[in-house]
matplotlib code that plots the C-alpha trace (Angstrom):
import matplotlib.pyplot as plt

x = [16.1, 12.7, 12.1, 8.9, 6.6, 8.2, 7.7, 8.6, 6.8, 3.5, 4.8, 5.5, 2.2, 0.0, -1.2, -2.5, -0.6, -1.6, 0.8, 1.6, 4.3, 6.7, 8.9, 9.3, 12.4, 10.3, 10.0, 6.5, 5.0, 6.0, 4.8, 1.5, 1.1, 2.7, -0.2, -2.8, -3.1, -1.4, 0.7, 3.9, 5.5, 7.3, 9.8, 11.2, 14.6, 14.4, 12.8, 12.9, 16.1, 16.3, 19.5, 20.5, 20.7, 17.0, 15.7, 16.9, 15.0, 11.9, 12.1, 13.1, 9.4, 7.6, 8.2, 7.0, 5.6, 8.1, 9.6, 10.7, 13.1, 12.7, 16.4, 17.6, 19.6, 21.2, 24.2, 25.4, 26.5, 22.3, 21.4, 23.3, 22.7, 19.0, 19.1, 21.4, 19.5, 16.9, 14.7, 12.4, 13.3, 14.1, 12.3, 14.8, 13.8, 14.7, 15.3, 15.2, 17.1, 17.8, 21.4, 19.9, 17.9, 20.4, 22.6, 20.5, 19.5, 23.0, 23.7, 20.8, 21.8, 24.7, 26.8, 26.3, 23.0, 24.9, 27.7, 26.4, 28.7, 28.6, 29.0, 27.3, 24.4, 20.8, 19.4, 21.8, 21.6, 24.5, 26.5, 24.4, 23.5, 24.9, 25.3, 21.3, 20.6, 23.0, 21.3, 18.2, 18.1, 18.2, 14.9, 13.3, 14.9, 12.4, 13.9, 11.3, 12.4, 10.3, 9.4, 9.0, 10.3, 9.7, 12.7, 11.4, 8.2, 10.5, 12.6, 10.2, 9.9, 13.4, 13.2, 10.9, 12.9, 15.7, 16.1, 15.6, 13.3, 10.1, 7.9, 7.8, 6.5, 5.0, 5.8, 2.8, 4.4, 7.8, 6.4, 4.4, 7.0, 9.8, 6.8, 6.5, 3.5, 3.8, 1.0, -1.1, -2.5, -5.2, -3.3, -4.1, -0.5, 0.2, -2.5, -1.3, 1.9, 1.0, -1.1, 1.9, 4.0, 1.1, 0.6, 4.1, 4.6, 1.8, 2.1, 5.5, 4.1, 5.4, 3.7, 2.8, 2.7, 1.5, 1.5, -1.4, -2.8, -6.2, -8.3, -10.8, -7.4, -6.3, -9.6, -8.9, -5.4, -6.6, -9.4, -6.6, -4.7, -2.2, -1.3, 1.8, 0.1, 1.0, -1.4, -1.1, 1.5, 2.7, 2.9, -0.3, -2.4, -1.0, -1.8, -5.1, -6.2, -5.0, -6.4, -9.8, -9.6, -9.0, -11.5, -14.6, -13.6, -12.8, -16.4, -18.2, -21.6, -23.2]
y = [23.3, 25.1, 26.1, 23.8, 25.4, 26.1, 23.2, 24.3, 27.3, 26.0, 22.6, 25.4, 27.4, 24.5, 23.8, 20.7, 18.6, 15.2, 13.2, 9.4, 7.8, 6.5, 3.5, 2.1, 3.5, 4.7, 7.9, 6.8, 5.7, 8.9, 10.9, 9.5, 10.1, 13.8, 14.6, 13.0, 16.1, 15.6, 18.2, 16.1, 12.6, 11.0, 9.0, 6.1, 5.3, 3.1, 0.5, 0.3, -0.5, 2.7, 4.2, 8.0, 7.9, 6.8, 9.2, 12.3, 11.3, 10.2, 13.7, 15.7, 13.2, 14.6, 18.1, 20.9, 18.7, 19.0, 15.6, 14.9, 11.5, 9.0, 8.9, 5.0, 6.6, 9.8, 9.2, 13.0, 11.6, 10.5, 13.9, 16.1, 13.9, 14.2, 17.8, 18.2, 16.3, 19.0, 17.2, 19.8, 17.8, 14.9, 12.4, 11.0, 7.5, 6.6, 10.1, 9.1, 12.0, 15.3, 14.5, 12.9, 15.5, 18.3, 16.1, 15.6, 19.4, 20.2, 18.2, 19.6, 23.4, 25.2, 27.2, 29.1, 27.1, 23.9, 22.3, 21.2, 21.4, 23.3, 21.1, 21.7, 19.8, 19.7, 21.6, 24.5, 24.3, 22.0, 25.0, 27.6, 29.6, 28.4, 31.5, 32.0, 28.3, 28.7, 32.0, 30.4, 26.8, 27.0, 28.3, 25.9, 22.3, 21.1, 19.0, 16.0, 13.4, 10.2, 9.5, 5.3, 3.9, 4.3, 6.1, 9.1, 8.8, 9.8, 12.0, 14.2, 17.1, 17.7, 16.7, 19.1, 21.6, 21.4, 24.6, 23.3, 20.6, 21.2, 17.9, 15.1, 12.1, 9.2, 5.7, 3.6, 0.2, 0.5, 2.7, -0.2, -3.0, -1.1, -1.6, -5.7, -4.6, -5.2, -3.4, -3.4, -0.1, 0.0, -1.2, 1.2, 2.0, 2.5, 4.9, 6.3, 6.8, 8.0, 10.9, 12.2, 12.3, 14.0, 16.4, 17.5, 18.2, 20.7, 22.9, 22.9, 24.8, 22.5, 20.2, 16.8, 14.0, 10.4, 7.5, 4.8, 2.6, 3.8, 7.5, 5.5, 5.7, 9.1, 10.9, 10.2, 11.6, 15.1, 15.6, 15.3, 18.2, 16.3, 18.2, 16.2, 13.0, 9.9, 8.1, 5.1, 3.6, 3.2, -1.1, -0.9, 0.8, -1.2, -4.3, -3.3, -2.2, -5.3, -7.5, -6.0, -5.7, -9.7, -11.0, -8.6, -10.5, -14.0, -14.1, -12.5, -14.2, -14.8]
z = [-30.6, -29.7, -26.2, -24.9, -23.0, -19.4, -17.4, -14.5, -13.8, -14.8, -12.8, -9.6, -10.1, -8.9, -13.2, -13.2, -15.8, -17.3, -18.5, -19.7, -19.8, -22.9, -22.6, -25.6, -27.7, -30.4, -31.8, -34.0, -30.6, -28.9, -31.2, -30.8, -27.3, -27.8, -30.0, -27.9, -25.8, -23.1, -21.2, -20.6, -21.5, -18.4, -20.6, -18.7, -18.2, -15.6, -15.5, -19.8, -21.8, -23.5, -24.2, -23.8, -27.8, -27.7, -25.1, -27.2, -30.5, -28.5, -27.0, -30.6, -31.7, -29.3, -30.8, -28.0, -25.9, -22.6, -21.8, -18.3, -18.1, -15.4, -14.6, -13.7, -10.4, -9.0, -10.3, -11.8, -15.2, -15.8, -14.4, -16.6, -19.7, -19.6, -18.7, -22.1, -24.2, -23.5, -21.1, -19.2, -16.2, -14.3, -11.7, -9.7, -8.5, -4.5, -2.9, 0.9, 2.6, 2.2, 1.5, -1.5, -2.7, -2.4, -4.4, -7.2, -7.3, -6.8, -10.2, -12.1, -11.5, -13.2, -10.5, -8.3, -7.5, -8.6, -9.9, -13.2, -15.9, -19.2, -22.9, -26.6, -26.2, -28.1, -25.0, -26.6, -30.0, -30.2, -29.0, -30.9, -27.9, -24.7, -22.9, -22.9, -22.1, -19.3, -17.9, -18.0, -17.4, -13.9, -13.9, -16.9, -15.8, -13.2, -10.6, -9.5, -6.7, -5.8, -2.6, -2.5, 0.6, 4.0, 4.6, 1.9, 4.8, 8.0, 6.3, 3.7, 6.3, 5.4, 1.9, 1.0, 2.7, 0.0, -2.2, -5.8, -5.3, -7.6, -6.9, -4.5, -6.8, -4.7, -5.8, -4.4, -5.3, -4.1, -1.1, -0.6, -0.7, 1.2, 4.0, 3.1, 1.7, -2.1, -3.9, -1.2, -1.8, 0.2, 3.4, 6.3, 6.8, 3.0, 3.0, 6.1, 4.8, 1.4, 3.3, 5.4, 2.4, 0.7, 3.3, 4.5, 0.5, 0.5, 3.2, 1.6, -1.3, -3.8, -6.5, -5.6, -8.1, -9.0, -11.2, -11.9, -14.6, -15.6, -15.1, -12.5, -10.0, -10.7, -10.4, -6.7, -6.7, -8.3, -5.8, -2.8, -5.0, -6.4, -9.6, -11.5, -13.0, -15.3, -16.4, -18.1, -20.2, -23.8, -23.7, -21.5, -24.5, -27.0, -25.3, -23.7, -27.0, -29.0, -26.4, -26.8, -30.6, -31.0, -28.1, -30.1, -32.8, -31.6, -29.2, -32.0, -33.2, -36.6]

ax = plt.figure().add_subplot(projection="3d")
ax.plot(x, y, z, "-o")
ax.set_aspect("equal")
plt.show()
């Protein structure tokens, strides 16, 4: 397999990096969106059915395009799977300590950073060259954890503090509903909450990231310096563009 560009280093320098993200299992429709110029594809794991089988071909469609999978949990079996499937990194969903987060990096890093074990895997050239994919991946698999309850909020001074951790990725929603505020983004307390996280990440010195629908709510995002973005979705295209394709032409005149 090709080396994609590296991920991480551009991910740690501050680049700003737009993304979408891909959660329908199809190859075809990811390779769309990886030649649509955008930097990344955030392929979801989960909250879509897709299987580890389909995650690896939507990734070896998307060519040198770096993929970074949504993982569905922290669970060590997800982490290393995505990471040897050749995933340029992972967002962990529901990292609320720093317990959590050292877990997850611990999982993502061979030893002596982490514990992550060694296998032929795509990410090596099905066994081609595993002792250079071993020296280096520790360096090129970008480790991403979402902060989306309010328990991410009174803990993300030590969260951030976590050797490893790359991004802190805020999830407005869930943050939102963990507060009984469900998708009240513009809440005062949201907001509030949103900001510390926001904050505490960057005098951290790492990257902050985001997710929302459409460009009119990210423009926001990347004038408060957040760098990581997904914007939009795969099913959200298809249907916005379908829906505006058959109304033209139902409402038209003559």
């Amino acid at each position: 397999m090709k080396n994609p560009p590296d991920f991480r280093s551009r991910l740690r320098a501050g680049e700003r990096l737009i993304g979408t993200i891909a959660s329908l299992a199809s190859p075809e429709a990811t390779e769309i969106l990886a030649t649509s110029g955008y930097d990344w594809l955030f392929l979801e794991s989960e909250h879509a059915p897709t299987s580890p089988l389909e995650l690896q071909r939507m990734m070896m469609a998307a060519r040198d395009v770096p993929c970074v999978i949504r993982l569905p949990n922290h669970a060590e079996i997800e982490i290393k799977r995505a990471l040897d499937m050749g995933a340029a990194g992972i967002i962990v969903p529901q990292v609320n300590t720093a317990e959590q987060a050292a877990a997850v990096v611990a999982h993502a890093k061979f030893p002596p950073e982490g514990r992550r074990g060694v296998g032929v895997s795509r990410a090596n050239g099905y066994g081609d060259y595993v002792g250079p994919h071993v020296a280096h991946a520790n360096a090129r698999s970008a480790v991403v954890v979402q902060a989306e309850h309010i328990d991410a909020v009174h803990h993300i001074e030590d969260i951030v503090k976590v050797p490893g951790v790359d991004c802190v990725f805020i999830g407005p929603y869930d943050l939102s509903a963990s507060m009984h505020k469900l998708g009240q983004l513009d809440d005062p307390e949201v907001i509030e909450a949103i900001g510390h996280i926001a904050a505490v990440t960057k005098a951290a010195g790492l990257a902050l990231g985001f997710f929302a629908t459409s460009p009119e709510l990210v423009l926001p995002r990347l004038a408060e310096g957040f760098t990581l973005v997904a914007c939009g979705v795969d099913t959200l295209f298809l249907r916005r563009e379908a829906q505006a394709v058959s109304a033209r032409l139902k409402n038209a005149q003559f």
